[in-house]
N, C-alpha and C positions, 0 to 999 in steps of 0.2 A: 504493500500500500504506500509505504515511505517512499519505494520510486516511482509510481508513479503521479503523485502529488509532486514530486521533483519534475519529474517531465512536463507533468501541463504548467506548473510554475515558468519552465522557461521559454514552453512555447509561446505563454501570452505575455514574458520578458520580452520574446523577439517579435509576438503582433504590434506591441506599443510600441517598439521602437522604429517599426515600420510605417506605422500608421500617423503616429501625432505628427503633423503640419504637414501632411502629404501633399497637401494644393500647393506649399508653398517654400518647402526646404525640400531636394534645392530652389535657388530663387530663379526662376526661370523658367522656362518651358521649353525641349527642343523642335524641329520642325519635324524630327521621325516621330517625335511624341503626337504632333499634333494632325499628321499624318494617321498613325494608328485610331486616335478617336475619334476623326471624323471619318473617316473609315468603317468603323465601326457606327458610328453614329448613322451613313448611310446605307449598310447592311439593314439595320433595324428598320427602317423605313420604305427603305426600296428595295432590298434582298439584291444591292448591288454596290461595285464602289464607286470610285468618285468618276470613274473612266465610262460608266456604267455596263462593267461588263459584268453578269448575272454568278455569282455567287463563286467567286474564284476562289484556287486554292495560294494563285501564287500574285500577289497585287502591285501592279503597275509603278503607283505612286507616283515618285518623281522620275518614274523611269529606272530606278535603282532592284525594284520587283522586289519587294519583300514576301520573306516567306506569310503567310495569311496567317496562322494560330494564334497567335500573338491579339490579331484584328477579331476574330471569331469569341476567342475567350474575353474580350472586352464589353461585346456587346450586350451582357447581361449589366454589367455595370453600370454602363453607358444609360439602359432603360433606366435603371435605379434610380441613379443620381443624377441623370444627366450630362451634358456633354460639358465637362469641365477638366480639370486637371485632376483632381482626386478620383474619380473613375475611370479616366486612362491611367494611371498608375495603381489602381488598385488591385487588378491581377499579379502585377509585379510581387505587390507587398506582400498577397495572399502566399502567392507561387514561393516568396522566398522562406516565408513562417512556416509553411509544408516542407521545404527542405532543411529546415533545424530537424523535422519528425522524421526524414528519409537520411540523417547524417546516423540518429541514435540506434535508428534499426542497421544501418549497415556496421554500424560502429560497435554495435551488441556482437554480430558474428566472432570478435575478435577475444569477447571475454573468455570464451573458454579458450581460445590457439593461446594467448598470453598467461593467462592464469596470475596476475599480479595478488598476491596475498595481503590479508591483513592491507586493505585499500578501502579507506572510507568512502571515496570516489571512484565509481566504475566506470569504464573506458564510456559507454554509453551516452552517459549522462554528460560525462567528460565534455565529449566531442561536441555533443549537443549544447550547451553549454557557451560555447568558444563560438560555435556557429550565431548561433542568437546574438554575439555582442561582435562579432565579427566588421572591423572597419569595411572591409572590402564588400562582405555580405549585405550591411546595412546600406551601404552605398548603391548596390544595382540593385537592390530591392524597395529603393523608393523612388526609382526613374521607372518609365515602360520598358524597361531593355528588353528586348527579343532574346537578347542571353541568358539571364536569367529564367525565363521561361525553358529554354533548351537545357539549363543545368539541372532542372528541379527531374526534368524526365528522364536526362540521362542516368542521373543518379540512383533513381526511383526504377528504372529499367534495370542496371547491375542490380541494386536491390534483390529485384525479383529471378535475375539470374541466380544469383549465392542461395537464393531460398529453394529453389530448382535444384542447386546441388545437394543442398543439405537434408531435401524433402524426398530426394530420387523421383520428381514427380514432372509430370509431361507440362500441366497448366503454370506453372509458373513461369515456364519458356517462351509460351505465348504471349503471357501478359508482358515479358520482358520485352521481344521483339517488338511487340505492338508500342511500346513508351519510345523505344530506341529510335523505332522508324519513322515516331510523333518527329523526335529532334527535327528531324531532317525536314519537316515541315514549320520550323519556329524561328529556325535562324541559319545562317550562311554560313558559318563557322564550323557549326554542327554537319554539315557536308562531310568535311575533313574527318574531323575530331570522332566523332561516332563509329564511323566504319574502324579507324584505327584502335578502337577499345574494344568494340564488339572485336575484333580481331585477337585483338591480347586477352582477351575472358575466354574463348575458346584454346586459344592455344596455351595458355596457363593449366585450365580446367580439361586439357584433352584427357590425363590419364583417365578420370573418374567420371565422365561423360559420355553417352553414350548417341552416336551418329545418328542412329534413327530417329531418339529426340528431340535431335536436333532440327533436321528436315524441315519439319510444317514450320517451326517459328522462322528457319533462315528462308524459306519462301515468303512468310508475309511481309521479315524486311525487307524482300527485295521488291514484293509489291509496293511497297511505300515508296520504297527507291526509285523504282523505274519511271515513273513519272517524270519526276523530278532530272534525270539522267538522259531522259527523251526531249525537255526542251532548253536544254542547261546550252545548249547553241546560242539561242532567242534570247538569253536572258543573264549571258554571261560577262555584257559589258560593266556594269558595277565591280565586278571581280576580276577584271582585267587593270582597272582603276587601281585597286587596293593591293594586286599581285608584286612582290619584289621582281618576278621573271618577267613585266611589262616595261619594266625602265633598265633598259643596256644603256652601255656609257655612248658617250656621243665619239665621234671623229675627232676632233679637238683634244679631246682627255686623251685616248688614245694614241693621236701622235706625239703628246705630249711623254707619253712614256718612252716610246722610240727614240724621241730625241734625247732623253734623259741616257738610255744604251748606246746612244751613238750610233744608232743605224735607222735607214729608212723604211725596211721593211722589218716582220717579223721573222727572229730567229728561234736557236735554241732556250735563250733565257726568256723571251717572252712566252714560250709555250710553256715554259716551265713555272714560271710565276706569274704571269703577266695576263692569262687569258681570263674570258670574260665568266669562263665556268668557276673559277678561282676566285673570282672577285665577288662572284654572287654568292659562292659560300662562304667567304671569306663575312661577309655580309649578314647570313641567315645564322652563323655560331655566332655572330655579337649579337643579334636581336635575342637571339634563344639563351643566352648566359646571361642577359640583363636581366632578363625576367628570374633567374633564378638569383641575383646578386641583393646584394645585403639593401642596397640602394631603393630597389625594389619594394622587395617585401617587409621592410621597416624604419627605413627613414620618407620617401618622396612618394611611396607609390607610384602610378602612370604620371612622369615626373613631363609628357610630352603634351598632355590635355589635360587641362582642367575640370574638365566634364565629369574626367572617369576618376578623381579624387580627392581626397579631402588636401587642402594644404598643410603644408606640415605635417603630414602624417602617412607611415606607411600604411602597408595591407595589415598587417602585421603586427600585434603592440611588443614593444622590444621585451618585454618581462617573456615573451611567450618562445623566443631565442632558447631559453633554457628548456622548458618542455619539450621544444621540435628533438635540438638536437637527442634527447634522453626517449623520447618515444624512435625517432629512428633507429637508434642501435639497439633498441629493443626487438623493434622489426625484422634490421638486416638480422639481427641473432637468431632469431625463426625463420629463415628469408625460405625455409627448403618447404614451408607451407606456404599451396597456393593462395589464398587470402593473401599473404604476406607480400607475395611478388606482384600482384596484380596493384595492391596498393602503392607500391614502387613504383611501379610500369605507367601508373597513371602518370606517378609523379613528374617524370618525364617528357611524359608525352603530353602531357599541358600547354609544355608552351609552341608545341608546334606549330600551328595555324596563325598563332601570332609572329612566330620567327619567319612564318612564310611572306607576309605582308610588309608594304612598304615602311610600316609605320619604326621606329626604332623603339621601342617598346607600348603595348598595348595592354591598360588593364579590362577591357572588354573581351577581347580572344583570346586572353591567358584564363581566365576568369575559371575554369574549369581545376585550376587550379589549387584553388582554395580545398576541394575537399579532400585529397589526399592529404594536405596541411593541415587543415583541422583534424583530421582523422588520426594523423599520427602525433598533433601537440595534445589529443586527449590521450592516446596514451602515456604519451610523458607527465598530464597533469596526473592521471591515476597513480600511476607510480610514486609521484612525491605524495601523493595524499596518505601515506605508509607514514607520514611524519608530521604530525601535526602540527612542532613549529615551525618547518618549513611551512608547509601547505598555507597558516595563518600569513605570514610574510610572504610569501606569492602571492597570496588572494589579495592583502591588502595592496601590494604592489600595484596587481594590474588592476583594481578599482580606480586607483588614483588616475594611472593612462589612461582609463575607461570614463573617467569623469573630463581627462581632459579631451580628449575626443569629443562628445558630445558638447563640449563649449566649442573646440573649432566648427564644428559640423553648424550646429546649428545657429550660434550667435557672428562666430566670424568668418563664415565659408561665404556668405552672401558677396562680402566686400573683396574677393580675391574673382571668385569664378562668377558671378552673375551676367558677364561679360560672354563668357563662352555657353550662358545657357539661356539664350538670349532676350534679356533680361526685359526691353523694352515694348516687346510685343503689347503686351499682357495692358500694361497702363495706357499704350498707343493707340490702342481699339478700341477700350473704354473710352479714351475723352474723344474719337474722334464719330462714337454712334450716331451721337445728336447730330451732326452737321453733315450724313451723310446723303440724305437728301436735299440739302441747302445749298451744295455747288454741284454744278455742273461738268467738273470733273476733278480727281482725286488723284493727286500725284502722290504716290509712297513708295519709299526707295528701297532700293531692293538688295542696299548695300550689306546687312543681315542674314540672308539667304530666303530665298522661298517665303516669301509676303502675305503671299495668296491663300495658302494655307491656312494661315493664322487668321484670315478674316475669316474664312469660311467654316475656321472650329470656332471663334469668339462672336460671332452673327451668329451663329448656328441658319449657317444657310440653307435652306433647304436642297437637300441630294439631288432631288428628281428635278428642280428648277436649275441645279449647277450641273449636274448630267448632259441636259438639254445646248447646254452654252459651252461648254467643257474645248479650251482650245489650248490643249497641254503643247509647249513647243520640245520636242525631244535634243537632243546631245549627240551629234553626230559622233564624237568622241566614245562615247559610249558611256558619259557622266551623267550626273542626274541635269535631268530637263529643267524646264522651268514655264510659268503661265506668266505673261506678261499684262492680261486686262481682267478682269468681274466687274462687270455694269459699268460703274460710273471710274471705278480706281485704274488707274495706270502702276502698274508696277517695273519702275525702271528709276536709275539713277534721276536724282534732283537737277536737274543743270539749272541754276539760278539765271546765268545771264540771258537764256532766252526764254525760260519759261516766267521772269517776272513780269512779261508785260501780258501775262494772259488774264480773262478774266472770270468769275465767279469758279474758283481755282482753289482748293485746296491742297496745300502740300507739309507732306511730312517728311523729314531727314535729318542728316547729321549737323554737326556742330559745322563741318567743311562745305556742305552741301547748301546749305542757309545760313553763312557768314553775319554775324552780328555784326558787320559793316555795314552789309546790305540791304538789313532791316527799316529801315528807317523812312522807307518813300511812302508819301499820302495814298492813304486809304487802306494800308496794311494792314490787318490784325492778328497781333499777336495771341496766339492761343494758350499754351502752354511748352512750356518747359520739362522733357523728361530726363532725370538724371538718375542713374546707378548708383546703388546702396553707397558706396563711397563717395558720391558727389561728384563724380565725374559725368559731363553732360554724353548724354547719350541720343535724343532725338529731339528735333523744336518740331510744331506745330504753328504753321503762318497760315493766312486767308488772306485772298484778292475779292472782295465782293463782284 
């Protein structure tokens, strides 16, 4: 009974921590976000999306084609509460509070391979525990991330794989394929990442698994798959975008090396160091060691975007350095049980899809990450719980890191990242409702990203009336598109010097774009002022009657 009052204790530790200020920590709202809930928003109403094509699996959007689950699971929300910010992030919150419960169960399989004695704290609770205050967990489980959605199933898929082993039983193989093969419908990552773990849980698990078993679930993933693998042609320019293998060096670099060996063409030493296959691994081991460096996981987190975490703060709380290291060697010491390896193996392979990608380190595609880390820093916390002054002096430790976290997060994370979560929409929409049948045309810059979006989650336009009008401009490139009009708005850069002489003109833009020099001519009016939590101006608001 005592554990499981611990359990539900920490599951509704990790709902509150998900849920309080959800509309509004972080401060900002992305445009995948706002993508996702009107999306959703138009499912419910028209059983289509904003392209209006009738009930898709794979959604257009900006042209980036997001996988749909993500869109599908919102739309109960969305009726709920409406189409706001706390209902597009509320599967998130839901999805990540469910994987504190999918960390304990898989984290229970290891109480008896460990056997840690005389432990006030079982690995279980341990893990689950670490999970719920998790900086990095708390972080994508209060944005819509698509990834976190795809972690909560991955996870929840092995799950029911190890219950499969442990049970000798057929159904929990199905259940397992059937979560695995969701992934591949929730996020782009999950492409990669999924197939190479279903990989390692069969070949880890080969001695004690049996072929036949296997069959019907490895056919329905590949039902889920095939789909997916038949229009991955049509759909593959966002990932040619974000691929490391899309950007070879140019000409210039190039001769630039030749000329550095003194010669004009390629010889022996450039094949031998110099080629481009060398440089892009050279490449994919730095992005893949970052994610595993100290840098990473406990001083800066995703130190490359502000979106994906907290400042000043890693994934990581440094107290928890101790636990990793003492639950690993716990592990390699067992390393010859499958459990044991497999939790290894993930370790590893975590950060693959993110090594693969241009970005130089990403806390969105490593994210997968976390649970072999948590998994094995709950073993390490069980372990010390054998000692109760320890355990007293780590707990009070990582309180203290856990107190100060939730001060960056919440009080002072506004003033660094509100910028990259972009901050101004949100107050821009509001004060521009009134006046938007009052001019005759509505310039708003587009300097931001994707404008159009954001009017038609914060109007809550109607789908079927935006369906009808829908003039998505695509990205020859293969990046995401963009809409440059709805009714009356123009979405495109401000250019002041000739759009001031227009009339019954509404414009919205930057500090650059609407120069406080040039405010100043009869009949102007000023509207308002938006500025970022720190004071930094961020968008004016003028009128030309």
């Amino acid at each position: 009974m005592g554990r499981k009052i611990l359990l539900i204790s920490v599951l509704i530790l990790g709902l509150g921590l998900r849920l309080i200020r959800l509309d509004n920590r972080p401060a900002g709202f992305t445009w995948d976000e706002a993508a996702l809930g009107y999306n959703a928003y138009s499912l419910l109403f028209t059983g289509k999306d904003e392209h209006a094509a009738l009930m898709p699996l794979v959604f257009k959007s900006f042209g980036d084609y997001k996988p749909g689950l993500y869109i599908y699971f919102s739309v109960p929300a969305v009726a709920i509460f409406g189409l706001n910010e706390f209902a597009t992030r509320l599967p998130s919150a839901i999805f990540g509070t469910l994987l504190v419960l999918v960390v304990y169960l898989i984290s229970k399989e290891l109480e008896s391979l460990l056997k840690i004695e005389n432990c006030k704290l079982k690995i279980a609770p341990a893990a689950a525990l670490l999970m719920a205050v998790n900086p990095w967990a708390i972080h994508f489980s209060r944005g819509a991330w698509e990834a976190n959605l795809a972690l909560f199933l991955t996870t929840l898929g092995v799950t029911f794989f190890i219950r499969g082993i442990k049970n000798n039983s057929h159904f929990p193989y199905l259940i397992s394929a059937f979560f695995l093969g969701l992934t591949l419908w929730s996020y782009q990552g999950a492409k990669l990442f999924t197939p190479l773990l279903l990989l390692s849980l069969i070949v880890v698990y080969r001695p004690v698994i049996s072929i036949k078993k296997m069959l019907l679930p490895l056919g329905l993933f590949l039902v889920l798959l095939f789909p997916i693998l038949a229009g991955f042609g049509n759909q593959s320019g966002r990932l040619k975008v974000f691929s490391v293998f899309s950007y070879t060096r140019t000409r210039e670099y190039v001769s630039q090396i030749l000329t550095q060996d003194q010669t004009t063409r390629p010889g022996w030493a450039y094949y031998l160091y110099h080629t481009e296959l060398l440089d892009q691994l050279r490449g994919i081991a730095q992005r893949y060691l970052n994610h595993l460096s100290p840098r990473f996981l406990f001083v800066d987190g995703d130190w490359s975007s502000l979106r994906h975490s907290t400042p000043y703060q890693g994934y990581l709380f440094y107290p928890q350095l101790l636990i990793l290291l003492m639950g690993l060697y716990l592990l390699i010491k067992n390393f010859s049980h499958p459990l044991s390896k497999f939790v290894i193996i993930w370790l590893f392979l975590a950060p693959v899809p993110a090594a693969l990608s241009r970005d130089i380190v990403s806390g969105v595609r490593s994210l997968p990450l976390i649970i072999p880390l948590t998994i094995i820093s709950g073993i390490g916390l069980a372990k010390i719980s054998r000692y109760s002054t320890l355990l007293l002096c780590f707990s009070v430790t990582l309180l203290l890191f856990f107190i100060y976290f939730l001060d960056l997060y919440f009080i002072h994370s506004p003033q660094f990242t509100a910028r990259d979560w972009l901050y101004p929409y949100r107050p821009a929409f509001s004060l521009i409702r009134p006046y938007l049948s009052s001019y005759r045309r509505i310039y708003f810059t587009d300097q931001l990203g994707q404008p159009y979006i954001f009017y038609l989650f914060y109007n809550q336009v109607s789908p079927a009336y935006y369906q009808s009008q829908n003039a998505f401009i695509p990205n020859p490139s293969g990046d995401v598109g963009r809409v440059d009009r709805v009714d009356n708005l123009v979405f495109a850069p401000v250019y002041w010097p000739s759009l001031r002489y227009e009339s019954s003109a509404l414009f919205i833009g930057g500090q650059y774009e609407l120069p406080e020099s040039d405010l100043n001519q009869p009949g102007l009016e000023r509207i308002a002022e938006i500025t970022y939590p720190n004071g930094d101006p961020a968008l004016r608001i003028v009128g030309i009657p």
